[in-house]
N, C-alpha and C positions, 0 to 999 in steps of 0.2 A: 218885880215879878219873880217868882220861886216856882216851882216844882222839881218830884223826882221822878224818875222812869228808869227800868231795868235797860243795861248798857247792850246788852246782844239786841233787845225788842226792838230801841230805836234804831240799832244799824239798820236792822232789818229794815225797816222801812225808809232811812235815809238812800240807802246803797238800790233800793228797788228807785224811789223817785229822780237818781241823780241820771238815771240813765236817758232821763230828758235833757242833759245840760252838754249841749256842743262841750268839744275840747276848746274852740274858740267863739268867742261874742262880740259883737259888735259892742254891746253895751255889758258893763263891767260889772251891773248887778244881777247880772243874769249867770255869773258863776255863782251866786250865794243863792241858798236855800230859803223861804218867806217861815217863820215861824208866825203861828199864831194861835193864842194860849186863853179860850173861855171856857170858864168853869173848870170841869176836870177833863176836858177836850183839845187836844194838841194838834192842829192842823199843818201839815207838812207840805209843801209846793215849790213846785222847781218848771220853770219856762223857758222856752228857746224864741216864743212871739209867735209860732205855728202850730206849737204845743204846748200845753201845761196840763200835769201829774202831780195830783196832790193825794196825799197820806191821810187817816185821822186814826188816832190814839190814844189811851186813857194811859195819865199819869196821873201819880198819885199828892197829896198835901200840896194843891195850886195854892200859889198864893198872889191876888191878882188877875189883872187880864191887860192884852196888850197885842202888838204885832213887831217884832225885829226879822231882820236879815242876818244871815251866818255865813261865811265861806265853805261849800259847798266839799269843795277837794281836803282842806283841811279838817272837817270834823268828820267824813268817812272814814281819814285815814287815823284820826284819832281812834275811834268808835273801834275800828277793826283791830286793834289791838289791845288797848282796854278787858280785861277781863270781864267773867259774865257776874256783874253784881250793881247795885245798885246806883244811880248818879245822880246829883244835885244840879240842877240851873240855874244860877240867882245872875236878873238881867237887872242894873241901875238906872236912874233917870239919864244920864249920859252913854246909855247902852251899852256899858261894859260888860261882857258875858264873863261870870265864871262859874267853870264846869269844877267841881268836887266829888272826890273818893274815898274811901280809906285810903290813905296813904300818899295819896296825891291830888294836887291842883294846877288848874290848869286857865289861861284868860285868853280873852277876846276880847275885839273888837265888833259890834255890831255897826248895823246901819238899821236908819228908821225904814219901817216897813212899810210906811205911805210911799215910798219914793220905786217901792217893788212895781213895774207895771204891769194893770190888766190888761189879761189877753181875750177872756171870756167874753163874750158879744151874747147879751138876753137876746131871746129869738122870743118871735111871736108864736104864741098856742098854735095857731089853724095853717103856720110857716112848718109846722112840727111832726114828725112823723115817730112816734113811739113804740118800742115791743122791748119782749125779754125773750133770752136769748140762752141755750146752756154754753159755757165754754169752752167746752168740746167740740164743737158746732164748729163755731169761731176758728180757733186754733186749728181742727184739721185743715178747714180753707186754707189758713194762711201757709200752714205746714205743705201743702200739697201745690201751692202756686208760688209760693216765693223765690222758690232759686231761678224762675222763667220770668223773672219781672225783667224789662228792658232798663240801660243805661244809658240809650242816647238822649241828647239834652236836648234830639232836633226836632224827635217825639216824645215831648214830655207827658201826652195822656196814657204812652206807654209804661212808664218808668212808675208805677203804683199796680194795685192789686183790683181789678174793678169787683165790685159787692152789687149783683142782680138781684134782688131782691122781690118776690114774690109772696104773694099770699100762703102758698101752700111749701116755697123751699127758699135756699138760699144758693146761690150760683156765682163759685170765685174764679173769677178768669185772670190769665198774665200772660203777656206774650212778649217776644221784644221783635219778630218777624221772624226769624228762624225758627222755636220752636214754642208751643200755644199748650196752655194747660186750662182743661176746664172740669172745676169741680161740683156739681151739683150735693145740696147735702138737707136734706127735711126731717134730721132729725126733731127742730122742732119748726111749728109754721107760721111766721111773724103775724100773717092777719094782715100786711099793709105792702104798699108797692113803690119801690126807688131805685134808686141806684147811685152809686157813688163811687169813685176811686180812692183808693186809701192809698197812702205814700210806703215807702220800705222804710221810714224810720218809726213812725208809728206801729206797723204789723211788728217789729219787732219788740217793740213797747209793749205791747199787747201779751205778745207770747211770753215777754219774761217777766213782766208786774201780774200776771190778771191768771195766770196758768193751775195757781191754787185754789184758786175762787169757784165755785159752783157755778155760779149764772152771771150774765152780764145784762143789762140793764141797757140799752142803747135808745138814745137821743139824737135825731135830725134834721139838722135844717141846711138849708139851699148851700152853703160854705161850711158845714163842721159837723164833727159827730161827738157825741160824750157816751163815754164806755164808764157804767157807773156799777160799782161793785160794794157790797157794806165797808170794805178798807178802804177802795180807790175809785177816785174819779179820775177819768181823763179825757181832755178835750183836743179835738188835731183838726186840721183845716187840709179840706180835701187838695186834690189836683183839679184843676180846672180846665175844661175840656170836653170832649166827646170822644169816649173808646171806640176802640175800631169795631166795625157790625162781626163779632168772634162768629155766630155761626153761619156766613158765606163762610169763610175760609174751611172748615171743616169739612172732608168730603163726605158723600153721602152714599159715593158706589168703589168703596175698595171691595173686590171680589177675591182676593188671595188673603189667604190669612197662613201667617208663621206664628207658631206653639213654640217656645224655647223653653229650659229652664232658666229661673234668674238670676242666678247666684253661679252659676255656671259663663251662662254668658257675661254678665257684670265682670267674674276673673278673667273670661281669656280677654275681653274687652280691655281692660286695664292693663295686661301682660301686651299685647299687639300694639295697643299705644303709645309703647315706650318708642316706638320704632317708627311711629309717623312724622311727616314733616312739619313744626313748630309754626309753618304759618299758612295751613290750613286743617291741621288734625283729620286727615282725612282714611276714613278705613273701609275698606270696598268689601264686598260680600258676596259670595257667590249662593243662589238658592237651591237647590233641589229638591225634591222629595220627601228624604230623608238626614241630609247634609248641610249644613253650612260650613261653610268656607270664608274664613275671616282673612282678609292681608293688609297690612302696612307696608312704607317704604318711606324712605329719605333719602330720595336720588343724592342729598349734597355731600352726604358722608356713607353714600353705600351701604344703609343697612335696609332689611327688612324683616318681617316678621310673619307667619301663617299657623295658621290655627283652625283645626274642623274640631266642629260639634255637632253631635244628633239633633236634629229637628222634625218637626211636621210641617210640611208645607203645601198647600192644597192647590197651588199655582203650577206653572209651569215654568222653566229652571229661569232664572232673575237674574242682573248682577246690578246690583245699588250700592250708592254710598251715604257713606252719615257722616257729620265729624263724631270723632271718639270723644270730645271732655262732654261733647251734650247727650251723646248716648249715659255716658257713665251719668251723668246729673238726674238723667230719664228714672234708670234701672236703680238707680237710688232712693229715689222717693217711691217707685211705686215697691209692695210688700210683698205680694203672693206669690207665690213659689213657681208657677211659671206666669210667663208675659204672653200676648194674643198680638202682634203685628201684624195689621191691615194693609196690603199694598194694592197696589193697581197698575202702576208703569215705573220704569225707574226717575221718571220727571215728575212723579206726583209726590206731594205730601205722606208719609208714614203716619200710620194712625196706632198709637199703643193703651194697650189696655191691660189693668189686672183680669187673671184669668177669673176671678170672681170678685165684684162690689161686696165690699165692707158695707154691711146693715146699714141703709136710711140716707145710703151716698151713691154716687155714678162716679166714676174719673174717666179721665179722656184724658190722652197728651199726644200733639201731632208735632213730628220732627220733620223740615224741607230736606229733601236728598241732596247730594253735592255731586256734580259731573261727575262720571265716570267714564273714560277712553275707552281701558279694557282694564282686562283683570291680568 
């Protein structure tokens, strides 16, 4: 088996699909890459047994067809340094790989490619739920609920991205119990009804293989989804489980709304922070009218911090608390230039909004308050 293929094209596609391969595997051929070589088609695949991401590429003068395995770590790191020009593959009946340049060679070890395992499970037609999908779509979901996915293992229906799926939008929810993001987004409108949880190694699969792609092509059944793009296929096996019912928790009568700037508050937020106590990040806020009133403290080593900023607040004067790294995570993700804070008591849930919806989307993100004594 022969061919050649320019040395930057294939990193490129090697270095997008390795980002499927744990730093450690259970099983040892799961650090190697599956090649597989018909006609002038070079299909590229990398598994972890919950996921597989595969490439396809034209290379040039095939000679042959075939299936090997490659060590995954060792020819990205080869590839990335390689200059940008042309490179030879000649694999032998004993699966010896060697790679050729000008100027340089280079050998391997393969492994047979039958011994690569499938992870791909055929799903039945009428098991199946089809659309297409722009990638922008996608991505902002993922972009706008991921830093709120939960980490505990004791709610594992938390610890993924749930995908609401309607006929006419699409709806990405994340929460880990503190604080709940919900994205609604109809830029385009799938035709079909599901719902599924997608894990945090996948969405970020997603966002960094598929980010250049136009449209994405999605396939589902009862255990999995394929994100099928003309480069890439990917296939990933949900969370199993039942998400929590997201909109009870969402209130439905915050009557106080605070207008802040964002970038305004985001700095003195991060400035006041410095000065909270490390094991509850806790920063209180006084409201008024026209004022807010931010403070920290760290009883352990005597310091605090205070900060006022101009606001609107159409309440009557408040004092609630938030942690500070979940505020900062809030006012990060969202964009517009000032923020809409919904309250209602200082025991209820915070309800944050951009001051305007981005075209064909809704966002929502609710932060719980934290005790406050006094101010």
């Amino acid at each position: 088996m022969k061919f050649n293929v320019p040395s930057k094209t294939l990193y490129s596609y090697v270095s997008a699909v390795s980002k499927v391969i744990n730093s450690k595997n259970a099983m040892t051929i799961l650090n190697d890459f599956l090649f597989e070589l018909e006609d002038n088609t070079l299909t590229i695949s990398a598994s972890d047994l919950e996921n597989t991401l595969t490439a396809k590429l034209t290379v040039e003068e095939p000679e042959g067809e075939g299936r090997f395995c490659v060590d995954a770590h060792r020819l990205v790191d080869l590839l990335k340094e390689l200059p940008d020009l042309g490179i030879t593959f000649e694999i032998d009946d004993n699966l010896a790989i060697t790679i050729t340049y000008p100027g340089g060679k280079f050998d391997f070890m393969g492994v047979r490619g039958e011994e690569y395992p499938t992870t791909i499970e055929a799903s039945l037609p009428e098991n199946m739920l089809s659309f297409d999908c722009p990638t922008a779509q996608i991505l902002s979901g993922i972009d706008n609920t991921l830093f709120a996915v939960g980490t505990d293992a004791v709610r594992p229906q938390m610890m993924g991205i749930l995908w609401d799926i309607k006929p006419d939008a699409i709806t990405f929810v994340s929460t880990d119990t503190r604080k709940l993001v919900k994205y609604r987004n109809w830029l385009s409108q799938p035709g079909v009804e599901g719902s599924f949880i997608l894990p945090v190694k996948p969405a970020n699969v997603i966002k960094n293989v598929f980010a250049k792609e136009e449209n994405i092509h999605l396939d589902l059944d009862p255990k999995s989804a394929t994100f099928s793009s003309p480069t890439f296929t990917f296939n990933c096996r949900f969370i199993k489980g039942n998400f929590p019912d997201y909109n009870r928790v969402i209130p439905t009568n915050n009557p106080y709304a605070l207008t802040i700037d964002r970038q305004k508050f985001l700095n003195a937020v991060r400035r006041v922070g410095v000065f909270v106590d490390p094991g509850h990040g806790l920063v209180k806020f006084k409201l008024s009218s026209t004022n807010l009133v931010m403070k920290a403290q760290d009883n352990n080593f005597c310091t605090s911090a205070v900060e006022t900023l101009p606001c609107d607040f159409t309440g009557n004067e408040m004092i609630i608390g938030f942690s500070a790294p979940y505020l900062i995570e809030i006012f990060n993700t969202l964009s517009t230039e000032e923020i809409v804070i919904k309250l209602s008591d200082p025991s209820r849930p915070g309800v944050f909004l951009p001051s305007e919806n981005k075209e064909n989307s809704e966002l929502l993100m609710l932060l719980m308050p934290m005790t406050v004594q006094d101010f």
